[in-house]
N, C-alpha and C positions, 0 to 999 in steps of 0.2 A: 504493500500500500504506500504510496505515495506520500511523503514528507508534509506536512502543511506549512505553508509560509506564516508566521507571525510577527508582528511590529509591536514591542510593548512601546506606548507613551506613557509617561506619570508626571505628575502635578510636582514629584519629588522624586529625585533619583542621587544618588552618591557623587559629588563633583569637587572639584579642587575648591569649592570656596565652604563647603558643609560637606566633608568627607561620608560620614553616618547617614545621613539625612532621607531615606528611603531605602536602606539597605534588605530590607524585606521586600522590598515591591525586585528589586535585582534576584533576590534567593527567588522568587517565584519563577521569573525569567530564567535562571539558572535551570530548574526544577522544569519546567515545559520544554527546555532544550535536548531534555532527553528523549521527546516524543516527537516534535516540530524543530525545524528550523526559523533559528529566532534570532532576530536584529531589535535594537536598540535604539531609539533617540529621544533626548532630552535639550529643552532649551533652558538656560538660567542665568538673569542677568548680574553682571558684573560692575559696579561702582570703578574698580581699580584699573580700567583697562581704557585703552585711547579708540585703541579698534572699534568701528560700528559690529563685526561680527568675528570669532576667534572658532574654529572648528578642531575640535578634539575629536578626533576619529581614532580607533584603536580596538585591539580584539581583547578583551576583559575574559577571562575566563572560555575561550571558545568563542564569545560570541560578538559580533559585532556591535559597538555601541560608538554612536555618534553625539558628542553632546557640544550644543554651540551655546557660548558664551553672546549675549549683546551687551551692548555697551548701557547700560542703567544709567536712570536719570530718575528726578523728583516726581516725574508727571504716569501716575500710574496707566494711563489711554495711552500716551508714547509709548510704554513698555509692555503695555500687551499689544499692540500695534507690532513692536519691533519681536516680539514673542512669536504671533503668528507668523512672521515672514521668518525666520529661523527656523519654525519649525515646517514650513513649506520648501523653505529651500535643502532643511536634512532631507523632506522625504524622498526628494527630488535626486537622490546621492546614494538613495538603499533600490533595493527591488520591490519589488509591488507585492505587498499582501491580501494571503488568501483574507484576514482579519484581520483588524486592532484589536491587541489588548492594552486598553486604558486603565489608569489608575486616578484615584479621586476626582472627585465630583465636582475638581473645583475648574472656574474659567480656561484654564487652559484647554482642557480637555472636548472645547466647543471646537479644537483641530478636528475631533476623531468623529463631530457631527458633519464638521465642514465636509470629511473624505468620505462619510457617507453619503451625502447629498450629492459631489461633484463627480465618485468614482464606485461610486454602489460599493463601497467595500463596509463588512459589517462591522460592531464595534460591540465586545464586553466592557463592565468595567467593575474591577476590585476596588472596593471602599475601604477607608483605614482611619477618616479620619475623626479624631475626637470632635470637633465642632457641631458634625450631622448625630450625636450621641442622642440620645432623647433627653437626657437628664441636662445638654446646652443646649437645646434649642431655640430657648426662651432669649439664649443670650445671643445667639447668631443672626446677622443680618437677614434684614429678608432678598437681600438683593442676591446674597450665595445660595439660601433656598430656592429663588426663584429659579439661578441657572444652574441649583443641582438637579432638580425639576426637570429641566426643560434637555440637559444631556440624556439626565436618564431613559426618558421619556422616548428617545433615537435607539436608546442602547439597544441589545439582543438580550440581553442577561446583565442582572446585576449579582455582583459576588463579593457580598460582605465580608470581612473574618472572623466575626461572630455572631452570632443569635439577639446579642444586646444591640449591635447594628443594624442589622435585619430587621429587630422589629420598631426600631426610632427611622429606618426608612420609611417604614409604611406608615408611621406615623406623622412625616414630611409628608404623606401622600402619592408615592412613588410607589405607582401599581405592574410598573415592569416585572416580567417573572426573576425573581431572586431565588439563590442557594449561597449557604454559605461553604465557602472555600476556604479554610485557616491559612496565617502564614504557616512556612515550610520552616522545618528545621533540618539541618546538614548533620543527620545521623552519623556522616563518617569525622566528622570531627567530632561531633558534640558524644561523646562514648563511654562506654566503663572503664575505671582502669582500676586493675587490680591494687588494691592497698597492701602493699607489703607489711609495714609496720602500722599497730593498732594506737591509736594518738589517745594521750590522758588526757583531752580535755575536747569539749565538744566546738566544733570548728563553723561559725556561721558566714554567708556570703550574701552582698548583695552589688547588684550591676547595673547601672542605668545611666539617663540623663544628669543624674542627679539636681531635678529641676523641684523646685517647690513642692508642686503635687506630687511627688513622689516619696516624700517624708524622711528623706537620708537622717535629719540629726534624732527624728523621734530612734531609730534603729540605734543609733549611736548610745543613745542612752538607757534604752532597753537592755544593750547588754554590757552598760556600764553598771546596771543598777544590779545585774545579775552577779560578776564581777563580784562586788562592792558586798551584797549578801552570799559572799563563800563558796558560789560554782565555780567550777573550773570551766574556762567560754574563752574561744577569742572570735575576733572581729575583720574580715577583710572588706572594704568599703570603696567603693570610687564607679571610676567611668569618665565619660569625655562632659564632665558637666563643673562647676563652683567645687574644687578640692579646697582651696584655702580658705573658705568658710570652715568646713570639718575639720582639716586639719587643726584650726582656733582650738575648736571645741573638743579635740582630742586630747590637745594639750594643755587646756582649761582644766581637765578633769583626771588630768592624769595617767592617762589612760592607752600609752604610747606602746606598755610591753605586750599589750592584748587587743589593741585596735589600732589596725595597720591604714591608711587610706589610701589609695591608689589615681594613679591619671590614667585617662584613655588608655585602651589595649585594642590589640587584635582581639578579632576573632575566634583563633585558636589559643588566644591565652586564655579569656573567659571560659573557652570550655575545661583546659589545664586547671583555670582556680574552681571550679564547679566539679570537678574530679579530687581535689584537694578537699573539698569542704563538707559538712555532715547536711548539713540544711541550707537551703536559699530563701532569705526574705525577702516578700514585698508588702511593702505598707502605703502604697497610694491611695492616694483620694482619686483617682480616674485609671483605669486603663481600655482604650478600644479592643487589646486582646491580652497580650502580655507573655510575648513571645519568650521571655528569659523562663517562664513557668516550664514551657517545654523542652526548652531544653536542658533546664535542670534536670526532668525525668528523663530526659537521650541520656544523660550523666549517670544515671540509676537515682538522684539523689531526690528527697522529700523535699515540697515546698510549704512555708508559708505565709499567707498572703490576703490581703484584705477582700472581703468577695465583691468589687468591684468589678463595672462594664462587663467588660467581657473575659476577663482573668474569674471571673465566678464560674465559667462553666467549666473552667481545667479545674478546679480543686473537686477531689473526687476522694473518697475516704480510702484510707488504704495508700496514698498519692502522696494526699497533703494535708492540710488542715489552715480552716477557712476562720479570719475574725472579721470584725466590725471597724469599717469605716473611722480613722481618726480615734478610736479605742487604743490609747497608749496604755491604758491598765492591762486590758485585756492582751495587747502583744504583749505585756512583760510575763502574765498568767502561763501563754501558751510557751513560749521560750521555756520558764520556770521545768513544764511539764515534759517538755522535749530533756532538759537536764538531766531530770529524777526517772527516764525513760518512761513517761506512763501511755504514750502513744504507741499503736502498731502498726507497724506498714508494711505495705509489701516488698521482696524480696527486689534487690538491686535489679537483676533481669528482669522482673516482672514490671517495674516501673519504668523501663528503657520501650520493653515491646507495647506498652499502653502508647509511646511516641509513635514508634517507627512501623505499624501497622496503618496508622492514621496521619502522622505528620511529615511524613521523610521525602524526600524529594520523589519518590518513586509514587507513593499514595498521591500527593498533593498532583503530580503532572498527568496521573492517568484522570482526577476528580476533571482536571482545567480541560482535558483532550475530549471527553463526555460533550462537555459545554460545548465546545467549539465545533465540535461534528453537530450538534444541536440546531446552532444558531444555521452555522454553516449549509444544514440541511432545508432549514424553515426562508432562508434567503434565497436557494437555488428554486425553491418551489413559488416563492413570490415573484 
């Protein structure tokens, strides 16, 4: 059978000025590359450059990804002006796809309306973002509803990452048929590794933006307070986000031989410290899905985690164990009970194959190749 051409577009993709910044919308791309032939382009403007247009073309991983830089300015009409015409002149550079796969709902993504209207080409699009959550709706413009509306409304299939997105779409009003499709996790790094030597003290991890709603110092303190009453606990802490705020507060409290903080890593180093560590916390007030959840179980390891958004549907008894929202008593409770062992969970391998049955790049590109043959089907018939 015949390869399919796919073109992923996204509202955000990984680039020299926000290296992170859509690295899940690429793992998906990565993940459908095993099924389809799959090319890349992204536009994103640039403040620091003289050039009206700067064209980064290069094979990422196998795959072609063209990402063009324009030249940024104050006037945000000139910059999606200068957005569309980069991204008219990328497509004009790749081959012709059998589909779009788009990513977020937001303005940019009227390209992937524009190339169905001018070239019949059809269009899915994977949703990630917090904004279209139900629980902000209240607070999101009506002008990004109205044009997440009106893409949708083109698209063939909408493909949330979780069930919490799914149903704050339909609650925008967006009657497009939806399924949700999770981010991918890269089983072959994210892995078990055998522990040779058994560690005296219980070893906590957590990995993120470290952006406000994400609660890094309450963590901080939860297992300073544990520390402080006679567990034996340490702390690995960081991510590409505010380290020398923690850092302060590390050294505030004392708390240097047993809570380490960290800067940005690879890839493969999070999964090395998630291999290293007994549990993974998350304590946000939001997540769209909460992809560290999964991969912590690729890792074999337990998570726990506030049962927000869409991070509420991984905690699964036996997996992890779920608290309440901005409850700092309550993380210090369940950590306490993690200490004195009173939780059971399942077996390291058993917590790996709950991933990679369902999340691994193999699962996730056979769920997307479904879709595609779907849309692709109901387009050939129209």
């Amino acid at each position: 059978m015949e390869r399919k051409k796919i073109l992923f577009i996204s509202s955000w993709f990984p680039n020299k000025i926000e290296p992170t910044n859509g690295n899940f919308v690429q793992r998906h791309a990565e993940a459908v590359s095993l099924s389809c032939d799959v090319e890349i382009l992204h536009a994103i403007g640039n403040f620091d450059q003289e050039e009206l247009y700067v064209y980064d073309d290069r094979i990422i991983n196998n795959i072609r990804t063209l990402i063009i830089y324009y030249k940024n300015s104050r006037n945000p009409v000139q910059n999606f002006v200068r957005r569309m015409k980069a991204y008219s002149e990328g497509f004009a550079q790749l081959q012709k796809p059998d589909l779009i796969h788009a990513n977020v709902l937001h303005n940019n993504m009227l390209f992937a309306v524009y190339l169905k209207k001018k070239y019949k080409i059809p269009f899915v699009v994977t949703e990630h973002w917090t904004a279209l959550q139900k629980q902000n709706l209240s607070k999101t413009s009506g002008n990004i509803k109205r044009i997440a509306r009106y893409i949708a409304k083109h698209a063939g299939y909408i493909l949330p990452v979780s069930y919490n997105l799914k149903d704050s779409l339909k609650q925008l009003g967006i009657t497009t048929p939806t399924k949700v499709i999770s981010n991918v996790v890269d089983t072959e790094v994210f892995t078990i590794e055998p522990q040779t030597v058994k560690s005296d003290h219980v070893k906590f991890l957590h990995v993120s933006s470290l952006i406000p709603r994400k609660r890094p110092q309450d963590i901080i303190n939860a297992v300073h307070s544990l520390h402080q009453n006679g567990y034996s606990v340490s702390l690995e802490i960081g991510g590409d986000g505010d380290v020398e705020t923690l850092m302060a507060l590390v050294k505030n409290l004392s708390a240097e031989n047993y809570i380490k903080v960290f800067d940005a890593i690879s890839y493969a180093e999070v999964a090395a410290k998630m291999q290293h560590s007994d549990y993974f916390i998350l304590f946000s007030e939001n997540e769209t899905q909460g992809c560290v959840i999964l991969e912590s179980y690729a890792c074999g390891k337990p998570v726990i985690s506030t049962m927000v958004g869409g991070a509420a549907e991984f905690i699964i008894e036996g997996l992890g164990v779920g608290i309440e929202k901005d409850n700092t008593v309550q993380l210090y409770e369940v950590l306490e009970k993690l200490c004195k062992q009173e939780y059971v969970f399942k077996s390291e391998s058993e917590i790996r194959n709950y991933c990679v049955d369902r999340y691994s790049r193999k699962a996730i590109a056979q769920q997307f190749t479904e879709i595609y043959n779907e849309v692709l089907l109901k387009n050939n018939i129209s």
